[in-house]
CHARMM-style PDB file with segment names, atoms N, HN, CA, C and O in Angstrom:
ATOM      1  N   UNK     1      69.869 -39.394   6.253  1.00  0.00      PROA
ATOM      2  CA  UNK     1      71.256 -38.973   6.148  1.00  0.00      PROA
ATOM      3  C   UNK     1      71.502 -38.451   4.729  1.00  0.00      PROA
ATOM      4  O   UNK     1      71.068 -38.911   3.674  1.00  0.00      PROA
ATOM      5  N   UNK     2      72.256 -37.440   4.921  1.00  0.00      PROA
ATOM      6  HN  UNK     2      72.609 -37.066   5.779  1.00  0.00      PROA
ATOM      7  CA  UNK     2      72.450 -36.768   2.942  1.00  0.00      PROA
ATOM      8  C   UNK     2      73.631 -37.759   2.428  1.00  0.00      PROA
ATOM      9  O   UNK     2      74.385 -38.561   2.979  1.00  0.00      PROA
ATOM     10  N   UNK     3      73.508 -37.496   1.655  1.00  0.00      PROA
ATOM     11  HN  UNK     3      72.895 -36.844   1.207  1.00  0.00      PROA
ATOM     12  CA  UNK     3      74.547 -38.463   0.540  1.00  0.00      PROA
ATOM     13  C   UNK     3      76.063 -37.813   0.591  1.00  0.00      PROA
ATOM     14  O   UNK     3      76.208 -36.591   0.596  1.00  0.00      PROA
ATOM     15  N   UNK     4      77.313 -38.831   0.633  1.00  0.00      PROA
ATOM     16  HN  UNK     4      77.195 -39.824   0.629  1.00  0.00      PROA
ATOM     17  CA  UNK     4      78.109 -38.112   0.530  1.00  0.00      PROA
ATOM     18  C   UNK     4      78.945 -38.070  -0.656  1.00  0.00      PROA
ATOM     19  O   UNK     4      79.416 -39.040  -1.249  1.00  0.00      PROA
ATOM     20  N   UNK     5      79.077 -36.861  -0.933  1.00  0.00      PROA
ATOM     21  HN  UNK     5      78.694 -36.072  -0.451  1.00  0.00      PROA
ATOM     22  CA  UNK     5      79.541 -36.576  -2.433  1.00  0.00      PROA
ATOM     23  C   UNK     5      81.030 -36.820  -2.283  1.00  0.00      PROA
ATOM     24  O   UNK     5      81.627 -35.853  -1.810  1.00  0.00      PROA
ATOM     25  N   UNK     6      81.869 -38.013  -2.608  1.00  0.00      PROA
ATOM     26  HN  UNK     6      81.384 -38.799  -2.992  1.00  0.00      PROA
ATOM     27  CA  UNK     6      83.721 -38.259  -2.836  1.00  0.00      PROA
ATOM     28  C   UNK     6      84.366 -37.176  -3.507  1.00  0.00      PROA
ATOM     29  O   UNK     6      85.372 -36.587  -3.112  1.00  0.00      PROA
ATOM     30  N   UNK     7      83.469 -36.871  -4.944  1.00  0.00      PROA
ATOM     31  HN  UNK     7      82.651 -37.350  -5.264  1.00  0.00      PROA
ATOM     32  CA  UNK     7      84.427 -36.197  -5.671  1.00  0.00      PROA
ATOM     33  C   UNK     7      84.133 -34.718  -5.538  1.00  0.00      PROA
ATOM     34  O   UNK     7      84.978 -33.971  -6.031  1.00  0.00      PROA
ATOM     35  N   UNK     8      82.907 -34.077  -4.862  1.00  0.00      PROA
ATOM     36  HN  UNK     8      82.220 -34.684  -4.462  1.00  0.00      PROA
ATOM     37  CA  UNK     8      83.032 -32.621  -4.214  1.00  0.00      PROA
ATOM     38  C   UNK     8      83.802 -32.783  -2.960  1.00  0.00      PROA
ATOM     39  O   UNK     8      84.500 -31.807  -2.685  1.00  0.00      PROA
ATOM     40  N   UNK     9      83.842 -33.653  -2.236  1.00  0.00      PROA
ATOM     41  HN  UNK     9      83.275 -34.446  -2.460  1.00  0.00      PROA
ATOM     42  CA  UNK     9      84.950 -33.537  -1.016  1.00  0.00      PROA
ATOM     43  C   UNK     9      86.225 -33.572  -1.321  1.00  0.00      PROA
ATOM     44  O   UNK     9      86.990 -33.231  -0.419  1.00  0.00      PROA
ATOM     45  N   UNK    10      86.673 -33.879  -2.309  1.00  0.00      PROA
ATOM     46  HN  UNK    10      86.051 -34.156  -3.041  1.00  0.00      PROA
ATOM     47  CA  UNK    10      87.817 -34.293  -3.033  1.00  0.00      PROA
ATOM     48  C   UNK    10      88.240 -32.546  -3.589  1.00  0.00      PROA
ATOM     49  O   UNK    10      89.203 -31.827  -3.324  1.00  0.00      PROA
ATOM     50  N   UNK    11      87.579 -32.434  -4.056  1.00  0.00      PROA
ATOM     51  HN  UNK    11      86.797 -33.018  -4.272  1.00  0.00      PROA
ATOM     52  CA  UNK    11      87.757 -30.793  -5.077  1.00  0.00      PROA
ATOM     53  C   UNK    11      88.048 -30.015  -4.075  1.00  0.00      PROA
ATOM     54  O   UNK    11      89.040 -29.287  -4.120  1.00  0.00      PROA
ATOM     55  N   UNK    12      87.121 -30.060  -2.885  1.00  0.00      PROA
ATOM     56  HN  UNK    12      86.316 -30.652  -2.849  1.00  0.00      PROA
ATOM     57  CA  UNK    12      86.964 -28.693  -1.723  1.00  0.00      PROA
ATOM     58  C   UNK    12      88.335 -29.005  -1.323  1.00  0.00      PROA
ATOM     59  O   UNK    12      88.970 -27.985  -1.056  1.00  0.00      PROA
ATOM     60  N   UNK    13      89.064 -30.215  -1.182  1.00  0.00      PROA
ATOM     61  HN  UNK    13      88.548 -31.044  -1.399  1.00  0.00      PROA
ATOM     62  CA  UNK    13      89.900 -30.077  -0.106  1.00  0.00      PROA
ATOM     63  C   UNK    13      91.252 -30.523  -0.899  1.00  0.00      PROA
ATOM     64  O   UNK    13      91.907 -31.558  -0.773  1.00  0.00      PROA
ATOM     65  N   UNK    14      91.487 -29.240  -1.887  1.00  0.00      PROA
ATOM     66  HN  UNK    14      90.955 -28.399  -1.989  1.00  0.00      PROA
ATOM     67  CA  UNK    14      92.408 -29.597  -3.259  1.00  0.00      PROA
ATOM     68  C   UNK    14      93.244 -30.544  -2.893  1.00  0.00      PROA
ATOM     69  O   UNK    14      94.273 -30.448  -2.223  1.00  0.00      PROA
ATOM     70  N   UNK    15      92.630 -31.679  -3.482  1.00  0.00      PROA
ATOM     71  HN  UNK    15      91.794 -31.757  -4.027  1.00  0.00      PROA
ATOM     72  CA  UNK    15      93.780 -32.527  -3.709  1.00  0.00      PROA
ATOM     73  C   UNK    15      93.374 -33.193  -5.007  1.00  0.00      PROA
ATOM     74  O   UNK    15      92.251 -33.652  -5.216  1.00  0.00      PROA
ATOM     75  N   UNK    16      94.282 -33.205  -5.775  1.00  0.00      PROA
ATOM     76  HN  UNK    16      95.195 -32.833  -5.605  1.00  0.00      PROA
ATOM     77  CA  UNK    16      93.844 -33.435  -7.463  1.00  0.00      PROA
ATOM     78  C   UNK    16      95.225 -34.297  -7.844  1.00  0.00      PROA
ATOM     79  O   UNK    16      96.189 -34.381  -7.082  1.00  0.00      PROA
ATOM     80  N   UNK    17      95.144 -34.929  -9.180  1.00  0.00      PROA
ATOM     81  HN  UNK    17      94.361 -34.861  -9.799  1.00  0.00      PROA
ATOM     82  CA  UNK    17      96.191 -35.380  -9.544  1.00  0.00      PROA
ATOM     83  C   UNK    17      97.572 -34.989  -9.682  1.00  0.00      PROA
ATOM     84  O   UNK    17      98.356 -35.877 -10.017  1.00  0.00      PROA
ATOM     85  N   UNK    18      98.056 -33.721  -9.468  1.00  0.00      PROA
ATOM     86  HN  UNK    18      97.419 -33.000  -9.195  1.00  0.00      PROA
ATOM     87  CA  UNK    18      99.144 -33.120  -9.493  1.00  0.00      PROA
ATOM     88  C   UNK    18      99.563 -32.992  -7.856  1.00  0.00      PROA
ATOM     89  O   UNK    18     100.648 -32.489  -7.563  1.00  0.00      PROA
ATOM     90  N   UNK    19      98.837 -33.372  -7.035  1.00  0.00      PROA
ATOM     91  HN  UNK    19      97.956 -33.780  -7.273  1.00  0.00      PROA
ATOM     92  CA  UNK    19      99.590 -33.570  -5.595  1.00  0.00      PROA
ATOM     93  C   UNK    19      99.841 -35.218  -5.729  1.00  0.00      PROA
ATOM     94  O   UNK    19     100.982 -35.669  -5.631  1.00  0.00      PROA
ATOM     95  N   UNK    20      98.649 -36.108  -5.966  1.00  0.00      PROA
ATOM     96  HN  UNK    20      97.722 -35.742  -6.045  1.00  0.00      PROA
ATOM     97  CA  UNK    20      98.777 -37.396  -5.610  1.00  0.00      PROA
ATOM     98  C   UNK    20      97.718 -38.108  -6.431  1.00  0.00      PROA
ATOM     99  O   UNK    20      96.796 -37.387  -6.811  1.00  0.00      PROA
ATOM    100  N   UNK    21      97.678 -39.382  -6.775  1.00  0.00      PROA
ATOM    101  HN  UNK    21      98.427 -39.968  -6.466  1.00  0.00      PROA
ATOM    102  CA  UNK    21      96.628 -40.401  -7.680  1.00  0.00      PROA
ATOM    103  C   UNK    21      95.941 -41.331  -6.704  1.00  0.00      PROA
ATOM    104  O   UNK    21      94.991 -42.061  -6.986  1.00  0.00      PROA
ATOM    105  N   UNK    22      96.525 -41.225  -5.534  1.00  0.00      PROA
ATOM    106  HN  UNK    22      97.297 -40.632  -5.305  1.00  0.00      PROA
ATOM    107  CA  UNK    22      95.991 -42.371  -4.499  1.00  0.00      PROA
ATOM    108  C   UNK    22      95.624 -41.770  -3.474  1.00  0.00      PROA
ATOM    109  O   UNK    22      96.577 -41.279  -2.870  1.00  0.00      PROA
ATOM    110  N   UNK    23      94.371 -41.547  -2.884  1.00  0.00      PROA
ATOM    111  HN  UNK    23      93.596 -41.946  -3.375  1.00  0.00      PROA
ATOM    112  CA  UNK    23      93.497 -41.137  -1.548  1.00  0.00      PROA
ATOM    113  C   UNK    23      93.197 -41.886  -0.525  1.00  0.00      PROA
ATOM    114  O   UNK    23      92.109 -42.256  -0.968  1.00  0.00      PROA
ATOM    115  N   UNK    24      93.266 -42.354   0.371  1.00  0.00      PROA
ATOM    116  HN  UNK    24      94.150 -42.054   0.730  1.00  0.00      PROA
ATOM    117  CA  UNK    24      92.846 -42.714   1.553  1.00  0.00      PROA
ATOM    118  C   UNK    24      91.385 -41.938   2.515  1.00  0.00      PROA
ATOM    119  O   UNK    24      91.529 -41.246   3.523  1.00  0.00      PROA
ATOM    120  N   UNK    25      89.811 -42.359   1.751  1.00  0.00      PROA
ATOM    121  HN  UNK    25      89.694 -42.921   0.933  1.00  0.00      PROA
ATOM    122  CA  UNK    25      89.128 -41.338   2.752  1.00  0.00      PROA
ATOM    123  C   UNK    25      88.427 -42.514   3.919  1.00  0.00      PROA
ATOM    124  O   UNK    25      88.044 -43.683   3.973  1.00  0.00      PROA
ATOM    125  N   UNK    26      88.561 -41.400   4.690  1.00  0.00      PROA
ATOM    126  HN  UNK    26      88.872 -40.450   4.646  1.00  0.00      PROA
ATOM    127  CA  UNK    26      88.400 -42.482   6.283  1.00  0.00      PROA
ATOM    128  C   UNK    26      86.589 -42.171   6.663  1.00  0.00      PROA
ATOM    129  O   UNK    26      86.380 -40.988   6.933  1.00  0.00      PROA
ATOM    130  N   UNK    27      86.223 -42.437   6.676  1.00  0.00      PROA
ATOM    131  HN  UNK    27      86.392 -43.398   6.457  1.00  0.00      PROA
ATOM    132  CA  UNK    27      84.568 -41.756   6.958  1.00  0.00      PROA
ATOM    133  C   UNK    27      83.764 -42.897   7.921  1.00  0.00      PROA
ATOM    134  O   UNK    27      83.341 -43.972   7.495  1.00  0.00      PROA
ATOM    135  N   UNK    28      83.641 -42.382   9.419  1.00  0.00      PROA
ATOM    136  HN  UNK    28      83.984 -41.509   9.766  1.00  0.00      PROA
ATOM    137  CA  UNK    28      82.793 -42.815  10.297  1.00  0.00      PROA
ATOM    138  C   UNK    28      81.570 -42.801  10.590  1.00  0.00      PROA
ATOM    139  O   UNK    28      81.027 -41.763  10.968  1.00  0.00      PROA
ATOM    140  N   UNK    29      80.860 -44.061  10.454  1.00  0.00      PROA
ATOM    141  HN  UNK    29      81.301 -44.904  10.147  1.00  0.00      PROA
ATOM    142  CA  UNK    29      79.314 -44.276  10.899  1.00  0.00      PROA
ATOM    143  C   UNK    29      78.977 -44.459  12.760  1.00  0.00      PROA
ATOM    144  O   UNK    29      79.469 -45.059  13.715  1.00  0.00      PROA
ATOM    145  N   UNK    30      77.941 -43.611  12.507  1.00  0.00      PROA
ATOM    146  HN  UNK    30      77.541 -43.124  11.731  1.00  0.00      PROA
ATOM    147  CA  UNK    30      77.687 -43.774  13.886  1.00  0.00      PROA
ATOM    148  C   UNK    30      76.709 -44.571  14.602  1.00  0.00      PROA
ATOM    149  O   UNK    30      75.733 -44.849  13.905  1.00  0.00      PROA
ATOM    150  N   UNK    31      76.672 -45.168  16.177  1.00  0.00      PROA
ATOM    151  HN  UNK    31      77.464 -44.941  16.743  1.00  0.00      PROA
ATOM    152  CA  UNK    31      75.393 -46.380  15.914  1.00  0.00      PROA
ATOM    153  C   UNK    31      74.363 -45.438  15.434  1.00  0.00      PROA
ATOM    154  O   UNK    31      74.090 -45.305  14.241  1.00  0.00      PROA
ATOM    155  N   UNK    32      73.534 -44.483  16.846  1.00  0.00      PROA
ATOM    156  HN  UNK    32      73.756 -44.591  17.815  1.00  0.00      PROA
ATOM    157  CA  UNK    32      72.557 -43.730  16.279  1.00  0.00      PROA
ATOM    158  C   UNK    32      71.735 -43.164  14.983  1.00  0.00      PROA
ATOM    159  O   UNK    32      70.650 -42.608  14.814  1.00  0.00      PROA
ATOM    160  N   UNK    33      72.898 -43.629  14.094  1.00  0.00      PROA
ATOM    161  HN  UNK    33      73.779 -44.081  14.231  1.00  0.00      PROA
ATOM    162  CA  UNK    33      72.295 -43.221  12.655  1.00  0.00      PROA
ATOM    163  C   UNK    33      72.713 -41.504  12.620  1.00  0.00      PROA
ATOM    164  O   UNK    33      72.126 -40.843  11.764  1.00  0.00      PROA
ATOM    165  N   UNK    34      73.491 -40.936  13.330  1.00  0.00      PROA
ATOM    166  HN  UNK    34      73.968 -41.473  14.026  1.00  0.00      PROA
ATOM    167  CA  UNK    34      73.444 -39.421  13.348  1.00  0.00      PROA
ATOM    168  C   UNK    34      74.640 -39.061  12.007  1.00  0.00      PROA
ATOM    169  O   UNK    34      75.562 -39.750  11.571  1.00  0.00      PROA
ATOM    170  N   UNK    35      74.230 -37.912  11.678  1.00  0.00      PROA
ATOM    171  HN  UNK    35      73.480 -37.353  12.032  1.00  0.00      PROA
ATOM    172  CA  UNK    35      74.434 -37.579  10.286  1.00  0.00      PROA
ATOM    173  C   UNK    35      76.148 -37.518   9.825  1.00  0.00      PROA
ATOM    174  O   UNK    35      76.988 -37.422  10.720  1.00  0.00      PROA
ATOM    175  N   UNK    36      76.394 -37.555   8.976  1.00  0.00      PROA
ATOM    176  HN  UNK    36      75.712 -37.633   8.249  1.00  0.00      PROA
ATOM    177  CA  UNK    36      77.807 -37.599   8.263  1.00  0.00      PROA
ATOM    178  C   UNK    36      78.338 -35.833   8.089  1.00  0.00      PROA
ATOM    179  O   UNK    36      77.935 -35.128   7.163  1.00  0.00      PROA
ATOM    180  N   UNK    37      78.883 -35.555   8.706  1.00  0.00      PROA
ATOM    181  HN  UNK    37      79.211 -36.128   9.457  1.00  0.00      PROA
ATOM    182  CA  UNK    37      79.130 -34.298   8.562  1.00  0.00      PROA
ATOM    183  C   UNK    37      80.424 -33.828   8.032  1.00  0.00      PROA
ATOM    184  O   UNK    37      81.255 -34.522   8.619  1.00  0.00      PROA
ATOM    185  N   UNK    38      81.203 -32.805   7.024  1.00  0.00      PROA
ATOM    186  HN  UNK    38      80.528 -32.242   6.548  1.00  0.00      PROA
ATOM    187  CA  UNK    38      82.499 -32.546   6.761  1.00  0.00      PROA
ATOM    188  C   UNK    38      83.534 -32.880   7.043  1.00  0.00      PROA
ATOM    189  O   UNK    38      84.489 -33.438   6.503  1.00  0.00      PROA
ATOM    190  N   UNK    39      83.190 -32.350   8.289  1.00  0.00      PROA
ATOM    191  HN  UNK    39      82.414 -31.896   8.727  1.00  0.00      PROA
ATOM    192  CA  UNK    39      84.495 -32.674   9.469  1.00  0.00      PROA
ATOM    193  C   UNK    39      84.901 -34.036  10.040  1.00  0.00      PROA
ATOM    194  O   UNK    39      85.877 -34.437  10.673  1.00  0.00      PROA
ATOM    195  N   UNK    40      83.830 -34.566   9.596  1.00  0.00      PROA
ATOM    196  HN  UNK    40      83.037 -34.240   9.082  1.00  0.00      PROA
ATOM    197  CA  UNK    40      84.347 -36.032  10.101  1.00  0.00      PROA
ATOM    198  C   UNK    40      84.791 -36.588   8.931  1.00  0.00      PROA
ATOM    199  O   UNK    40      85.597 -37.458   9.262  1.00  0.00      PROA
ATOM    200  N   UNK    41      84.696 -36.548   7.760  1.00  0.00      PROA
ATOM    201  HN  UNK    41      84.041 -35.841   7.492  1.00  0.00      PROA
ATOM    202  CA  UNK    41      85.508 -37.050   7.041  1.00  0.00      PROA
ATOM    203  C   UNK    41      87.070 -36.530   6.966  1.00  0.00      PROA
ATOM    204  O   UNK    41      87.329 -35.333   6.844  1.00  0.00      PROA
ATOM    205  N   UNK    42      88.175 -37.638   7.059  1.00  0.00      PROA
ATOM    206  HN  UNK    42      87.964 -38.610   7.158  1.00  0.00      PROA
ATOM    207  CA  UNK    42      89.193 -37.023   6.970  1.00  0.00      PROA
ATOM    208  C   UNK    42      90.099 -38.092   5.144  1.00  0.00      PROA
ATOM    209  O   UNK    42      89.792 -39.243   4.833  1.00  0.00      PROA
ATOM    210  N   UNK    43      90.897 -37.403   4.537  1.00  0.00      PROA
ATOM    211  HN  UNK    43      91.146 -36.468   4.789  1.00  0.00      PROA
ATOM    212  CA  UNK    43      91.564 -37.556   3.678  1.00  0.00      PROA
ATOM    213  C   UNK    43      92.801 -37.701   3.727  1.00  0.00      PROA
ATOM    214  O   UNK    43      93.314 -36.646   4.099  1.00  0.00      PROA
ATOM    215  N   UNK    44      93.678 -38.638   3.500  1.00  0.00      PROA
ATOM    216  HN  UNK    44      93.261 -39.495   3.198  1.00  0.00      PROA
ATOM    217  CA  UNK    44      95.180 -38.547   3.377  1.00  0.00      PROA
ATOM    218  C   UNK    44      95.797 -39.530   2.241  1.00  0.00      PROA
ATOM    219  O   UNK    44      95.521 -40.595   1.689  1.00  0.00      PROA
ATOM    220  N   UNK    45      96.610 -38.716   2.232  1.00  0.00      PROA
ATOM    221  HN  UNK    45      96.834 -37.851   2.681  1.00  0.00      PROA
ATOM    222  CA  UNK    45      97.494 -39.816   0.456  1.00  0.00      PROA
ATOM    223  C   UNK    45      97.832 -40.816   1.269  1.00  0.00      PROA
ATOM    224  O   UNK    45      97.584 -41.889   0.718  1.00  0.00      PROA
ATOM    225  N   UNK    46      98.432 -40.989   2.669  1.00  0.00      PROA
ATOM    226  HN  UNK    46      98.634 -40.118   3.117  1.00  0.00      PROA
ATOM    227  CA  UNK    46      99.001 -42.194   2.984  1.00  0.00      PROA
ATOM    228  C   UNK    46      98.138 -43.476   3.635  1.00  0.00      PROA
ATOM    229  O   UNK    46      97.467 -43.218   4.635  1.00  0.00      PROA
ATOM    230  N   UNK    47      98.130 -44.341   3.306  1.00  0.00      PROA
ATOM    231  HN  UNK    47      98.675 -44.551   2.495  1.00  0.00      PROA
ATOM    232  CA  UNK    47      97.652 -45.738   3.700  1.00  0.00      PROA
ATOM    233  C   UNK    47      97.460 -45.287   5.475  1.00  0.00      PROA
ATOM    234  O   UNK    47      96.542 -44.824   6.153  1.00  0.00      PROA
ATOM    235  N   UNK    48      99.011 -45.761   5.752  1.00  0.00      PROA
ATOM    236  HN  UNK    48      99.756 -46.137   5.201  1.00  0.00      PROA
ATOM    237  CA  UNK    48      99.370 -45.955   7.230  1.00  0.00      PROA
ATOM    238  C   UNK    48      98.676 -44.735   8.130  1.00  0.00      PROA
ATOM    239  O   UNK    48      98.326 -45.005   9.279  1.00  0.00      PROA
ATOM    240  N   UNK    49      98.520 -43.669   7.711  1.00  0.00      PROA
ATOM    241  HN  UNK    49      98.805 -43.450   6.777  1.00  0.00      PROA
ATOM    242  CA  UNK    49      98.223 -42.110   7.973  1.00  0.00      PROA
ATOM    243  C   UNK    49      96.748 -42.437   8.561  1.00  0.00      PROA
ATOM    244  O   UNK    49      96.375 -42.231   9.716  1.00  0.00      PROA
ATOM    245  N   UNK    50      95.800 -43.140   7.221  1.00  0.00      PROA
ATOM    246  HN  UNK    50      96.103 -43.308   6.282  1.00  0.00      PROA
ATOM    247  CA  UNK    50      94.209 -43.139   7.384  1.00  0.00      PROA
ATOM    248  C   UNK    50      94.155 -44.404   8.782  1.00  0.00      PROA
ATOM    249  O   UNK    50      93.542 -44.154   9.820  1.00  0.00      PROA
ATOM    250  N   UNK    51      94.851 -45.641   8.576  1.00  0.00      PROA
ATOM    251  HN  UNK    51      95.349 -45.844   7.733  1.00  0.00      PROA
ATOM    252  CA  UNK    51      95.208 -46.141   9.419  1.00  0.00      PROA
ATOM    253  C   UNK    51      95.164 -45.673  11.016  1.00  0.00      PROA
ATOM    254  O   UNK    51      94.365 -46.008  11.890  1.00  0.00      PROA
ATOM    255  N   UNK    52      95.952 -45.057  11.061  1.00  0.00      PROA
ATOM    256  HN  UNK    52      96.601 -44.785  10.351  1.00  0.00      PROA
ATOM    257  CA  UNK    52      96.464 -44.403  12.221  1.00  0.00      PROA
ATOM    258  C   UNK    52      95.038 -43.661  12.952  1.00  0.00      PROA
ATOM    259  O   UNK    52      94.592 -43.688  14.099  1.00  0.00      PROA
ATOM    260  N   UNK    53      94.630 -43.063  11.801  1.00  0.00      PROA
ATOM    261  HN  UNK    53      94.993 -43.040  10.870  1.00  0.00      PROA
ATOM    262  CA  UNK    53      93.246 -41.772  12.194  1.00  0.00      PROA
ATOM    263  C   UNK    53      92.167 -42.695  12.495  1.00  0.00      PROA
ATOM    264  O   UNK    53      91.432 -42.442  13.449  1.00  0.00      PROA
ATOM    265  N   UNK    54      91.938 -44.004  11.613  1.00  0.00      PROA
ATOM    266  HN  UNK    54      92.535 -44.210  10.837  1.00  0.00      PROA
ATOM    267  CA  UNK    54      90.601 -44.981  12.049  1.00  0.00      PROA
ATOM    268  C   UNK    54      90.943 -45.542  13.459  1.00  0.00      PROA
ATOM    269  O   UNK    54      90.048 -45.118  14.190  1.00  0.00      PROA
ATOM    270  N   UNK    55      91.919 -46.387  14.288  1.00  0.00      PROA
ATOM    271  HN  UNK    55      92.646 -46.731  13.694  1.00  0.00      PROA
ATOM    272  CA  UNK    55      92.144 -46.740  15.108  1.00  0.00      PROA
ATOM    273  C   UNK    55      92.342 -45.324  16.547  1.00  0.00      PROA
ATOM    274  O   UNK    55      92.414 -45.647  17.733  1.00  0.00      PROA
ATOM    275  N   UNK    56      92.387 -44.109  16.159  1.00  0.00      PROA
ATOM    276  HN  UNK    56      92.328 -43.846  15.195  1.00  0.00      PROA
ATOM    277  CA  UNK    56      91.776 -42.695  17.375  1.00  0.00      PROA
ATOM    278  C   UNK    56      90.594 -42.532  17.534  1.00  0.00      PROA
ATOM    279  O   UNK    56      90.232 -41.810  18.462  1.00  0.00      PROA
ATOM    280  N   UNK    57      89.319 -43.352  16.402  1.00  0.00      PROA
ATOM    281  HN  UNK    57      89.613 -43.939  15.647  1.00  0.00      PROA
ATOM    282  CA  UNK    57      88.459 -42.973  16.533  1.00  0.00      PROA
ATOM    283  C   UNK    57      87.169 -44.048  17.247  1.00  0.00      PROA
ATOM    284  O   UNK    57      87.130 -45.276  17.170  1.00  0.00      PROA
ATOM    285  N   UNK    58      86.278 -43.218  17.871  1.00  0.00      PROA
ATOM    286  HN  UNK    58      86.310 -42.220  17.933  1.00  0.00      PROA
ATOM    287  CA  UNK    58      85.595 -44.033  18.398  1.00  0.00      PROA
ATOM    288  C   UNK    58      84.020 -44.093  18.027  1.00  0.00      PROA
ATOM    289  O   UNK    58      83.124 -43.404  18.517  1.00  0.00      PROA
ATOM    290  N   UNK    59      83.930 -44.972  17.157  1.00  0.00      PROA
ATOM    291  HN  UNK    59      84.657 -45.531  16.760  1.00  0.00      PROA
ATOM    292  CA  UNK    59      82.546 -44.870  16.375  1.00  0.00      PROA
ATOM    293  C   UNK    59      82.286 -46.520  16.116  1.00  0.00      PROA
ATOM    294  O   UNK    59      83.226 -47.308  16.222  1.00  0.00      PROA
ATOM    295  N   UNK    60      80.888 -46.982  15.756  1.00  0.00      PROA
ATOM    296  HN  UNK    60      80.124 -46.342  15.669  1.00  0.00      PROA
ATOM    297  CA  UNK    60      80.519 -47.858  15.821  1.00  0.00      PROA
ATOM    298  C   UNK    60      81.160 -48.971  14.288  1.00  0.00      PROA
ATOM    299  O   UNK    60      81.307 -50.190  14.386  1.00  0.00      PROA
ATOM    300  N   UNK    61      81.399 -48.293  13.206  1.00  0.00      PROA
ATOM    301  HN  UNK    61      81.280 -47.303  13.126  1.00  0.00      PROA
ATOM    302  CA  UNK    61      81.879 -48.608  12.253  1.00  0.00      PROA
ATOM    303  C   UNK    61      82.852 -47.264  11.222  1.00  0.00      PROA
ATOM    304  O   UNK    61      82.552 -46.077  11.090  1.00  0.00      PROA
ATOM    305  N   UNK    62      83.853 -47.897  10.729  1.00  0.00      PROA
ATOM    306  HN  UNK    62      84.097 -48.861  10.836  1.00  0.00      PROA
ATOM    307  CA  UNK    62      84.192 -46.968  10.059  1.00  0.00      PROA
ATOM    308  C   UNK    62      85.384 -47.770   8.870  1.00  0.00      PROA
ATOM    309  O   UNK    62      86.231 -48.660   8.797  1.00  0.00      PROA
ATOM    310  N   UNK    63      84.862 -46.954   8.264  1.00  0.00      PROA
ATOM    311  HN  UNK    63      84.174 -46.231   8.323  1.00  0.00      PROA
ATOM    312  CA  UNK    63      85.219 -47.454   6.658  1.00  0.00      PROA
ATOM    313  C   UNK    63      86.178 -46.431   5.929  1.00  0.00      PROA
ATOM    314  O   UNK    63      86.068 -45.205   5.907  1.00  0.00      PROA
ATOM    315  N   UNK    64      87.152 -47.225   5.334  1.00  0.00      PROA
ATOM    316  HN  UNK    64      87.242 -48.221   5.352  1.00  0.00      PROA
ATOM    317  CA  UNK    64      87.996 -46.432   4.718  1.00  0.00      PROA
ATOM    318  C   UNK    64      88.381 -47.260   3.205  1.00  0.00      PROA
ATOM    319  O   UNK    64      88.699 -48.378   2.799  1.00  0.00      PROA
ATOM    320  N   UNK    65      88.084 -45.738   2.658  1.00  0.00      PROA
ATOM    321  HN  UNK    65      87.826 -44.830   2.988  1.00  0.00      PROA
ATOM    322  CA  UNK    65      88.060 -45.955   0.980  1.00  0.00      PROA
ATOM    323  C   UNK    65      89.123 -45.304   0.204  1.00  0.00      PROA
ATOM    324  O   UNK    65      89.283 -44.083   0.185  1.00  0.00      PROA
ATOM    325  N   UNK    66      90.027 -46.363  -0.595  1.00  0.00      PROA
ATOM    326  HN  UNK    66      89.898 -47.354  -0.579  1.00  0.00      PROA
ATOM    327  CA  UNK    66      90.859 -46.198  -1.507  1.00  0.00      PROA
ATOM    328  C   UNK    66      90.540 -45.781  -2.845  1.00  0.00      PROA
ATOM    329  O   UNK    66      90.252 -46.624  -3.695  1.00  0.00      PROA
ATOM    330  N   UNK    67      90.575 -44.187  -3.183  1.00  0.00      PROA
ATOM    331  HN  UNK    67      90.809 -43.503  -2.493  1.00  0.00      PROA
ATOM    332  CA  UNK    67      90.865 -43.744  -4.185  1.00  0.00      PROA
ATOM    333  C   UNK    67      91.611 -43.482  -5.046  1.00  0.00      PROA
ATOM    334  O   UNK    67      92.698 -42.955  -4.812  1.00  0.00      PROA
ATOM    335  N   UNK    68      91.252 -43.748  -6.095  1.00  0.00      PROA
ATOM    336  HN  UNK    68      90.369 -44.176  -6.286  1.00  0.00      PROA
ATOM    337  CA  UNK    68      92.304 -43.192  -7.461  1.00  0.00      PROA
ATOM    338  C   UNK    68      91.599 -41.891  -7.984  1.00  0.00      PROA
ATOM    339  O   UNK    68      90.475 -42.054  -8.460  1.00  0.00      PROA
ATOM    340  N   UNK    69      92.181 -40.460  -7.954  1.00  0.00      PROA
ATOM    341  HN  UNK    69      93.093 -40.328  -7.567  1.00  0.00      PROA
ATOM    342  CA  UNK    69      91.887 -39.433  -8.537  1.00  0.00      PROA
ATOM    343  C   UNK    69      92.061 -39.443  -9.920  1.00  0.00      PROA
ATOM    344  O   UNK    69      93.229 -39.707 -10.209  1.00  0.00      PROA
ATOM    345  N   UNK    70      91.429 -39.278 -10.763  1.00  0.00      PROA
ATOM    346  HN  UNK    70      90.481 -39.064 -10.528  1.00  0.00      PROA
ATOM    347  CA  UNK    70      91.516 -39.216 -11.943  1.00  0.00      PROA
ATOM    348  C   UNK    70      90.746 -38.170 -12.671  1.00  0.00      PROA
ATOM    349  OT1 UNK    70      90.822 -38.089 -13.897  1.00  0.00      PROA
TER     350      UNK     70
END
């Protein structure tokens, strides 16, 4: 599986300190081990938002990480 880069996903998908300081990224593992791809990562400033998006999804684990942009 390639590595996933936070702070190039972060840049590509402008969101920088002048929108918001706090990130929500939601990123799903799959059982198979099958690869981490763009699109499945999703980003939102709001808590409840990433919330909302982990509980639509149907994957074996999924983890959601609180960022501070800086």
């Amino acid at each position: 599986m390639e590595n996933f880069n936070l702070k190039k996903y972060l840049a590509k998908s402008k969101l920088n300190e002048e929108t918001s300081s706090k990130v929500y990224v939601v990123i799903p593992f799959y059982p198979d081990g099958g690869r981490i791809n763009d699109n499945d990562v999703m980003v939102f400033k709001n808590s409840d938002d990433a919330y909302d998006y982990q509980n639509g999804l149907d994957s074996y684990k999924i983890e959601i990480i609180e960022a501070d942009l800086k």
